[in-house]
C-alpha positions as CSV (number, residue, x, y, z in Angstrom):
1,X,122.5,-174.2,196.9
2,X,125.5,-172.3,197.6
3,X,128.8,-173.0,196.2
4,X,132.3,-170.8,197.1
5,X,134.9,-170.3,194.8
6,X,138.4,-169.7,195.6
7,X,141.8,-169.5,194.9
8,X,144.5,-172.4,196.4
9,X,147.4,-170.0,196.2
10,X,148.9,-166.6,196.3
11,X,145.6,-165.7,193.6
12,X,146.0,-165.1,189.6
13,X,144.7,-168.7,189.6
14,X,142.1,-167.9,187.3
15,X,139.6,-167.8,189.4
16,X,137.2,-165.1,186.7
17,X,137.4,-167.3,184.1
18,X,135.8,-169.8,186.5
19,X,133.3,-167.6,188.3
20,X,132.5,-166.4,184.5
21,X,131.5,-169.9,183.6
22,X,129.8,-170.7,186.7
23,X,127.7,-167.5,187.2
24,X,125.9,-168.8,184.1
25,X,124.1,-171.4,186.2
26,X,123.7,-168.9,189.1
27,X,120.8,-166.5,189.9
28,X,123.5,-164.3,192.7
29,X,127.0,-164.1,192.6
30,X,128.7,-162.6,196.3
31,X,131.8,-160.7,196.6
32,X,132.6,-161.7,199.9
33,X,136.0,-159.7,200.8
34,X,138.9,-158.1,199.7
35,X,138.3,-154.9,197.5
36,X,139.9,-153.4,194.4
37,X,143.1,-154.4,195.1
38,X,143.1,-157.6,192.7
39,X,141.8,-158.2,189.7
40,X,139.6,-160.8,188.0
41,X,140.2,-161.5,183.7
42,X,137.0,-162.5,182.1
43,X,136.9,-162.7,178.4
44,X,133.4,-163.4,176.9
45,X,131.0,-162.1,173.7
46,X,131.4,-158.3,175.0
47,X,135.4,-158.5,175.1
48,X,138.2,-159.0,177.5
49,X,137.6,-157.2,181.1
50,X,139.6,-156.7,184.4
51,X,136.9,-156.5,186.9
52,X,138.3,-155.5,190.8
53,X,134.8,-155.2,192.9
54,X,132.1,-155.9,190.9
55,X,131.2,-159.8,191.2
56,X,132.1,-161.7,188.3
57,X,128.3,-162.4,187.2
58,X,127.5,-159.3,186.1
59,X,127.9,-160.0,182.0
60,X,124.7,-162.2,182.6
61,X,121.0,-160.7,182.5
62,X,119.1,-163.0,184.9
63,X,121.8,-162.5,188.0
64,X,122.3,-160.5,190.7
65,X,125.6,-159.4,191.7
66,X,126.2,-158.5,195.6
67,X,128.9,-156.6,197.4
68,X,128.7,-158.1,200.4
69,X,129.2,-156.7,204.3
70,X,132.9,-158.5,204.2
71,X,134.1,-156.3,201.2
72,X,136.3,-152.8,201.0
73,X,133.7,-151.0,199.6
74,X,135.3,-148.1,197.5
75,X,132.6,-146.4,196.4
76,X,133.8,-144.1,193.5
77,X,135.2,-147.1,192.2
78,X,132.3,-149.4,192.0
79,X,130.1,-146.6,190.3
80,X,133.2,-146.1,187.7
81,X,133.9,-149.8,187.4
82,X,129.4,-149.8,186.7
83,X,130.3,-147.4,183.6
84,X,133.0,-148.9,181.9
85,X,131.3,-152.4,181.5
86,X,127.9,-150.6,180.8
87,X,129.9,-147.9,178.5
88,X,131.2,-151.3,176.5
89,X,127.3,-152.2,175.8
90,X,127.2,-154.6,178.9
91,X,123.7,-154.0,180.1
92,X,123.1,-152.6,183.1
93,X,123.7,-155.5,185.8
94,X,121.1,-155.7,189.0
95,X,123.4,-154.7,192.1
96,X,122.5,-154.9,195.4
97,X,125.7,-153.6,198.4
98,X,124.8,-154.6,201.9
99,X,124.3,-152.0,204.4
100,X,126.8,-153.1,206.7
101,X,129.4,-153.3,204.4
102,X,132.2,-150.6,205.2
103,X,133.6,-147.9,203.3
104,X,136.6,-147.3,201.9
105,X,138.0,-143.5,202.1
106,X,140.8,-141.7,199.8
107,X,142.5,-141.4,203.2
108,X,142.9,-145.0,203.5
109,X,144.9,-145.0,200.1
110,X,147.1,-142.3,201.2
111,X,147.9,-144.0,204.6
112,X,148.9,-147.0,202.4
113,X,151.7,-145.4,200.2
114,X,152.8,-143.2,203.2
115,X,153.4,-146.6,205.1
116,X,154.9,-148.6,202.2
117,X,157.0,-145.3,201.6
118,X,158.0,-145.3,205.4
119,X,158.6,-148.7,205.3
120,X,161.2,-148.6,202.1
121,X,163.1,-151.9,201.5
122,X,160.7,-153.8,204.3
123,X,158.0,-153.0,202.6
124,X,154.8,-155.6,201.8
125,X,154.4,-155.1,198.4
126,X,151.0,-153.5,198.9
127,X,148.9,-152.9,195.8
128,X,148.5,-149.0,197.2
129,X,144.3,-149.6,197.5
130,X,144.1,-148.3,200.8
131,X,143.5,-152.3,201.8
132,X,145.6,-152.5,205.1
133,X,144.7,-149.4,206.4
134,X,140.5,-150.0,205.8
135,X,140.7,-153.2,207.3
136,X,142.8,-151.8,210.7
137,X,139.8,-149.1,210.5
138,X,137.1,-151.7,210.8
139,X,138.6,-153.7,213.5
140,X,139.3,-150.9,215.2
141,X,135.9,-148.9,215.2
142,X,136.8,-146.2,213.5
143,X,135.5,-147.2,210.0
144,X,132.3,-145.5,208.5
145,X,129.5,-148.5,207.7
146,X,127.3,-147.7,204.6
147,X,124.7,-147.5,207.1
148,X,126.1,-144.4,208.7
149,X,125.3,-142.2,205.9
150,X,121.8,-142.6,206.1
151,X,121.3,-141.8,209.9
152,X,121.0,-138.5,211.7
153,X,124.0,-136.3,210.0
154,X,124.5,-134.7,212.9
155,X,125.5,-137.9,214.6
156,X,127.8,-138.6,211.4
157,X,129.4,-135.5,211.4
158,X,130.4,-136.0,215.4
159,X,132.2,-139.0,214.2
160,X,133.9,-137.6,211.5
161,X,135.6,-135.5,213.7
162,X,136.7,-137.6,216.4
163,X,138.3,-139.8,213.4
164,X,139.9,-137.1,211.4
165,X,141.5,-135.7,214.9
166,X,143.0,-139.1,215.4
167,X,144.2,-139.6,211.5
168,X,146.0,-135.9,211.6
169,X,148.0,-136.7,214.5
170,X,149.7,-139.6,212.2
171,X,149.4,-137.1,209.8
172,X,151.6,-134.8,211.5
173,X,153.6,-136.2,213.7
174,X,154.6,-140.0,212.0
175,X,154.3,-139.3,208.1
176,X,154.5,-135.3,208.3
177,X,152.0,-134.7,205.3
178,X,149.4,-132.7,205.0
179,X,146.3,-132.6,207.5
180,X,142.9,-133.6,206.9
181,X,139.9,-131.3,207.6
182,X,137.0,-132.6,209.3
183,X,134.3,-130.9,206.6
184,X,135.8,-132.0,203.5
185,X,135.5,-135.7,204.9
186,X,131.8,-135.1,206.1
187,X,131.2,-133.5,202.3
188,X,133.0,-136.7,201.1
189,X,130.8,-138.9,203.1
190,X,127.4,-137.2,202.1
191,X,128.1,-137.3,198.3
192,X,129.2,-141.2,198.7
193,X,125.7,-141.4,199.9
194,X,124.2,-140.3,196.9
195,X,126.6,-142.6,194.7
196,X,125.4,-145.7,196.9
197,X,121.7,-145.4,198.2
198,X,120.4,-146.8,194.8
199,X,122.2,-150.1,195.7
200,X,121.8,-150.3,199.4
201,X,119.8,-152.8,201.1
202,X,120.0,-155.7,203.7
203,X,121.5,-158.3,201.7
204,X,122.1,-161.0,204.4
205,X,118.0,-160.6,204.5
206,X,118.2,-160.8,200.9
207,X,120.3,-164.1,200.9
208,X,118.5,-165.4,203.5
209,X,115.1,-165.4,201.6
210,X,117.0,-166.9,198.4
211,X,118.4,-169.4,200.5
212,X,114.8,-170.6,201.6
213,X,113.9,-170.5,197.6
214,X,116.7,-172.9,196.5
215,X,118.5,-169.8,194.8
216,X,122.1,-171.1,193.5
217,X,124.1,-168.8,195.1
218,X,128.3,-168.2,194.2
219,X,130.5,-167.0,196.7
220,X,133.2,-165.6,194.5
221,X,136.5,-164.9,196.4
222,X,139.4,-162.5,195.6
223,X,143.1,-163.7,195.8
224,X,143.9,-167.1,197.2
225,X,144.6,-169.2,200.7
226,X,148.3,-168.3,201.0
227,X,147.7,-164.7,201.0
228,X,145.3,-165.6,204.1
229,X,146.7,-163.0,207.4
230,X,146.0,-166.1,209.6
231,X,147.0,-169.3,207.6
232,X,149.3,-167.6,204.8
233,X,152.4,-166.3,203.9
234,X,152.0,-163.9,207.0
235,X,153.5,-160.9,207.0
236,X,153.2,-161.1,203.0
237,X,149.1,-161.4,203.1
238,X,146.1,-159.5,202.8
239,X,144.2,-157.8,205.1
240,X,141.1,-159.8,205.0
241,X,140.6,-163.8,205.1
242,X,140.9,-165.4,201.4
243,X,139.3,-168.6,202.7
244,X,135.8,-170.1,202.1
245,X,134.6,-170.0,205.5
246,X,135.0,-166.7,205.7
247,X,132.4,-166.6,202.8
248,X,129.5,-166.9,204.7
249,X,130.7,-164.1,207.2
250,X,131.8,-161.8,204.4
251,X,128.0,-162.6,203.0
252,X,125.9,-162.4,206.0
253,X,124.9,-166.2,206.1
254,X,125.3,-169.4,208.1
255,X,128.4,-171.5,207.6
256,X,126.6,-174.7,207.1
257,X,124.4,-173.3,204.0
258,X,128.1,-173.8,201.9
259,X,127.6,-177.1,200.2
260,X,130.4,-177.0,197.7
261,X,133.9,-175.3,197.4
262,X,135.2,-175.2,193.9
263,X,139.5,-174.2,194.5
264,X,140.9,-173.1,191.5
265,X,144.6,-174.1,191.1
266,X,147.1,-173.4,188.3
267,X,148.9,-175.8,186.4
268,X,152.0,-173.8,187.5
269,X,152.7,-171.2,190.2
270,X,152.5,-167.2,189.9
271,X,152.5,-164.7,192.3
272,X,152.4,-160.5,192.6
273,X,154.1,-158.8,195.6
274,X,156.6,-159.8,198.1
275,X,156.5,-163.1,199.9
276,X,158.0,-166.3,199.9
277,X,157.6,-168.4,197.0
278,X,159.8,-171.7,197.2
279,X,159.0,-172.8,193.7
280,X,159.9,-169.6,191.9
281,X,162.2,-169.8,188.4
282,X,163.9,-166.6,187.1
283,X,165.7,-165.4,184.0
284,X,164.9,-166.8,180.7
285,X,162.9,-169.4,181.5
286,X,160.4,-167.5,184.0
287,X,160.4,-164.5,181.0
288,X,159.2,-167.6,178.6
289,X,156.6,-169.0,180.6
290,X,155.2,-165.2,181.2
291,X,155.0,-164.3,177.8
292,X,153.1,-166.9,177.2
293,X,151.1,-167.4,180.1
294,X,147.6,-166.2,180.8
295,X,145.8,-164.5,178.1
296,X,148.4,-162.1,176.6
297,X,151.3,-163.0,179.3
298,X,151.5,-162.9,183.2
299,X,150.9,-159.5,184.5
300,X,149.1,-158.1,187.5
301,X,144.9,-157.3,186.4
302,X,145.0,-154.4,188.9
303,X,148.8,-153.4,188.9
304,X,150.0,-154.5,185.9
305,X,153.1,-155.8,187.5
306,X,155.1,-158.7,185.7
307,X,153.8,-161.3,188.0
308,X,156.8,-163.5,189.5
309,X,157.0,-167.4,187.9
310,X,157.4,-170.9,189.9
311,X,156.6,-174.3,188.7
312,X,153.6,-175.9,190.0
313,X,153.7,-176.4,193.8
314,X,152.1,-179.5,195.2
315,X,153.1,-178.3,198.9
316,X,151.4,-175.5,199.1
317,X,148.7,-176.2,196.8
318,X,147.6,-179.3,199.4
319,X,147.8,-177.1,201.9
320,X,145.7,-174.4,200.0
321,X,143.3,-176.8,199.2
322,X,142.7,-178.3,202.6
323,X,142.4,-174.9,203.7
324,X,139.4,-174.2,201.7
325,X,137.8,-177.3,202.4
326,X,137.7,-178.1,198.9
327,X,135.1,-180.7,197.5
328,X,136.3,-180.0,193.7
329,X,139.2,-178.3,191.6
330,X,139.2,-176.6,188.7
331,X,142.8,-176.8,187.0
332,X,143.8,-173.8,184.6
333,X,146.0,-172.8,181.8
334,X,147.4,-176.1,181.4
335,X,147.6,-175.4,177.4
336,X,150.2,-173.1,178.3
337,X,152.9,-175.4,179.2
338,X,152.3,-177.2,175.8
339,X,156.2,-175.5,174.7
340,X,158.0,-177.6,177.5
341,X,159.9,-180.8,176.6
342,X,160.0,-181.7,180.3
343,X,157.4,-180.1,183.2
344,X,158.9,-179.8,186.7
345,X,157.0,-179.7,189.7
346,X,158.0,-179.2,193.3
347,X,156.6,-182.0,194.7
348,X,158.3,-181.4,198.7
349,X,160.5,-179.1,200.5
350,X,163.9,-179.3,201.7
351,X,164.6,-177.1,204.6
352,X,167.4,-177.7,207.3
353,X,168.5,-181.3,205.6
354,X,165.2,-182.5,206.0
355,X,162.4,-183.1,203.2
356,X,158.7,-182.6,204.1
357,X,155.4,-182.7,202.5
358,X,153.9,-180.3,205.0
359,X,153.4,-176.2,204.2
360,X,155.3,-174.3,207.2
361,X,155.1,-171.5,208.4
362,X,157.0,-168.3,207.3
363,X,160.4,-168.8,208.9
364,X,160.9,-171.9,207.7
365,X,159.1,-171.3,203.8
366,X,162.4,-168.8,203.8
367,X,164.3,-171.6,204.3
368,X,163.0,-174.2,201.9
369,X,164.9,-175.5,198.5
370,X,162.2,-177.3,196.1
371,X,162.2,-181.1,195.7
372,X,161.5,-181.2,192.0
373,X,160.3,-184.4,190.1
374,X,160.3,-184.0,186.3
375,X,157.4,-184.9,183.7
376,X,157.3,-185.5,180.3
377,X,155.9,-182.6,178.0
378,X,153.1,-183.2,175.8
379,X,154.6,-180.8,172.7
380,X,151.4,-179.3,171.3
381,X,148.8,-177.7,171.3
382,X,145.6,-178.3,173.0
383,X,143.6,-175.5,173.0
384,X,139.9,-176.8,171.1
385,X,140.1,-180.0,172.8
386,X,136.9,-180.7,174.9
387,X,137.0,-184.9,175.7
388,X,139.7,-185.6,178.6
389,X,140.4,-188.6,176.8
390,X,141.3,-186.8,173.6
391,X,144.1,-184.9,175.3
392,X,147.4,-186.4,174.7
393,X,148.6,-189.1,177.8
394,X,151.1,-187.0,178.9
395,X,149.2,-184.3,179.5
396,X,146.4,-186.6,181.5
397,X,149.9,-187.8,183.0
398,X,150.4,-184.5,184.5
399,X,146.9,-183.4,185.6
400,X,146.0,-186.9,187.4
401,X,149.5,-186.4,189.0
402,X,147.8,-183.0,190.4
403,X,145.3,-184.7,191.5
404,X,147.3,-187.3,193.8
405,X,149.3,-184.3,194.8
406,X,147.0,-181.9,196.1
407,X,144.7,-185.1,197.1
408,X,141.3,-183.4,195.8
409,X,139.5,-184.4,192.3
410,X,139.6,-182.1,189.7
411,X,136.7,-182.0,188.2
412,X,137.3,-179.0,185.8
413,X,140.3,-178.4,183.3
414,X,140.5,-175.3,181.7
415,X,142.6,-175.7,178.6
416,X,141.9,-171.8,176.8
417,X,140.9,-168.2,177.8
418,X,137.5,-168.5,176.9
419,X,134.7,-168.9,178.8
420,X,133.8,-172.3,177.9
421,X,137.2,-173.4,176.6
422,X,136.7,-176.0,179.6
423,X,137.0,-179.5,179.9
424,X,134.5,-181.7,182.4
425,X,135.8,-184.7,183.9
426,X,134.5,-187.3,186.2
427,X,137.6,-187.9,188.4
428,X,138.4,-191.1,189.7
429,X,140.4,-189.7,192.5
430,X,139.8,-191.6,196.2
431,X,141.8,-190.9,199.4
């Protein structure tokens, strides 16, 4: 079977912890987009780790882990993210990369900061990974596929050229740094080929023929719905579709072979970068719930940016969730707001006079004040609790009020930073 797991927001929902727990029951794990520009936290029996493109099931011995055709495939990066779990005793994890995934080149990191650097004050809060620029390679044919390095060199080298002429003229002429020359990219390429070829093969073949064995298969995506470029927060988005159905492009297999989408959702709101965020707090009380949110406060896995604080948002977390086409959620840090004698949540949006339900587009989300409806605080701790009835009412108050909300059942409530400090739970939930 094959099961997608995503992220209902702007990402940071958690979504490691949660691939973590459910890669144990998994024989292949796909990253399906995206690249090293976020981060996943997994804490397990080897330690705490920030992975960025390896798949999140790699701490477990009987999976594979597959960097699928959909990913930014930085190839330096993998191989160095490879050593520093395996240099930490992890064994050695079975990696397969597909052969049409695409490559991304050091030039694509410096067209990023040039751009955000042009850009100044209208900036989009890029991570600097080079994302933007790979994907506007791709789309427009002038990316290298991983199965470029293995044909005729010859042919390679032609199209090195006719890409590096194009680059240096923006080079020159619209950032006025430094030219590239055509042979040091072709080297490049060539010893990116050594790196890879232990790794490359056809993985939509691969998936395919696991498919056909009854394989459990985890689409594991990076970020979340609202930093979607078609159905988020656009401008303020990524460059590649956060959404489940884009998992079986990104992995090279039918649509209709995704039987389950587990959204992960946070039992507030946090964000990194630019964008609208309607929910957001500031000052003291967005520094408290930082400090002590997450697993050693709320800071960016791959930037280490203070992330930016909101109370839970039902708007946009609906939204998220019908998005993915979600058939279960998994709710996280809720233990966290154990400090807080009363829990807001933003439960519509006030924009022009009016109060809706409904997540708008851009324009508008600039517009929007938070409709906030206050619940009672539960005033300890819950972390080591495993029974949903053992958790105090006021916290079942809260997460069942979630659940009416966002109008999906959550069937997982993660109440700790561990990987199985989770909570199972047979929702009663009905539309």
């Amino acid at each position: 079977m094959v099961k997608a797991i995503v992220g209902a927001n702007w990402g940071d929902e958690g979504k490691g912890k949660i691939t973590d727990m459910l890669a144990e029951e998994s024989d292949i794990i796909v990253r399906f987009q995206g690249g090293s520009n976020a981060g996943h936290t997994i804490i397990n029996d080897y330690g705490k780790f920030a992975l960025h493109l390896l798949p999140s099931g790699v701490f477990y011995n009987h999976t594979t882990s597959v960097i699928g055709n959909g990913v930014a495939l930085n190839i330096p990066y993998l191989i160095n993210e490879l050593k520093s779990i395996t240099d930490r005793n992890v064994p050695m994890p079975k990696i397969l990369v597909s052969d049409r995934a695409q490559i991304l080149m050091p030039y694509h990191v410096d067209f990023d900061t040039y751009e955000e650097a042009r850009l100044a004050g209208k900036s989009f809060g890029s991570t600097k990974s080079g994302i933007a620029p790979f994907y506007s390679d791709k789309y427009a044919k002038i990316g290298f596929q991983v199965s470029e390095l293995f044909e005729d060199e010859a042919v390679l080298k032609e199209k090195v050229e006719r890409v590096v002429d194009y680059k240096n003229i923006l080079l020159e002429h619209l950032y006025h740094k430094p030219t590239m020359k055509a042979d040091d990219i072709f080297k490049l390429l060539l010893s990116y080929r050594d790196m890879i070829a232990p790794y490359v093969t056809d993985t939509s073949a691969f998936l395919h023929k696991a498919i056909k064995e009854g394989k459990n298969i985890l689409l594991e995506g990076q970020l979340g719905a609202l930093k979607d470029p078609d159905h988020g927060i656009y401008p303020m988005v990524t460059s590649s579709s956060t959404l489940s159905a884009y998992g079986a492009i990104g992995a090279g297999i039918p649509a209709s072979e995704i039987k389950d989408v587990v959204t992960v959702v946070k039992a507030y709101s946090s964000a990194v970068g630019a964008g609208a965020f309607v929910s957001e707090i500031f000052g003291e009380e967005a520094d408290e719930l930082r400090k002590r949110g997450g697993d050693g406060g709320e800071f960016g896995a791959t930037t280490g940016r203070p992330r930016r604080m909101g109370w839970f948002d039902a708007v946009a977390t609906r939204y998220g969730v019908r998005m993915q086409g979600t058939s279960e959620v998994a709710l996280t840090v809720i233990d966290v707001l154990g400090y807080l004698d009363e829990i807001p949540m933003c439960v519509g949006y006030e924009i022009d006079g009016t109060v809706t339900k409904e997540f708008p587009t851009t324009y508008q989300l600039e517009k929007a004040k938070p409709v906030l409806k206050k619940f009672p605080g539960w005033k300890c701790d819950i972390r080591g609790i495993r029974n949903y009835e053992d958790l105090p009412v006021e916290c079942r108050n809260y997460i069942e009020a979630i659940e009416q909300e966002i109008e999906a059942p959550i069937t997982m409530v993660s109440n700790g930073p561990g990987r199985h400090e989770i909570i199972h739970r047979v929702s009663s939930y009905t539309k």
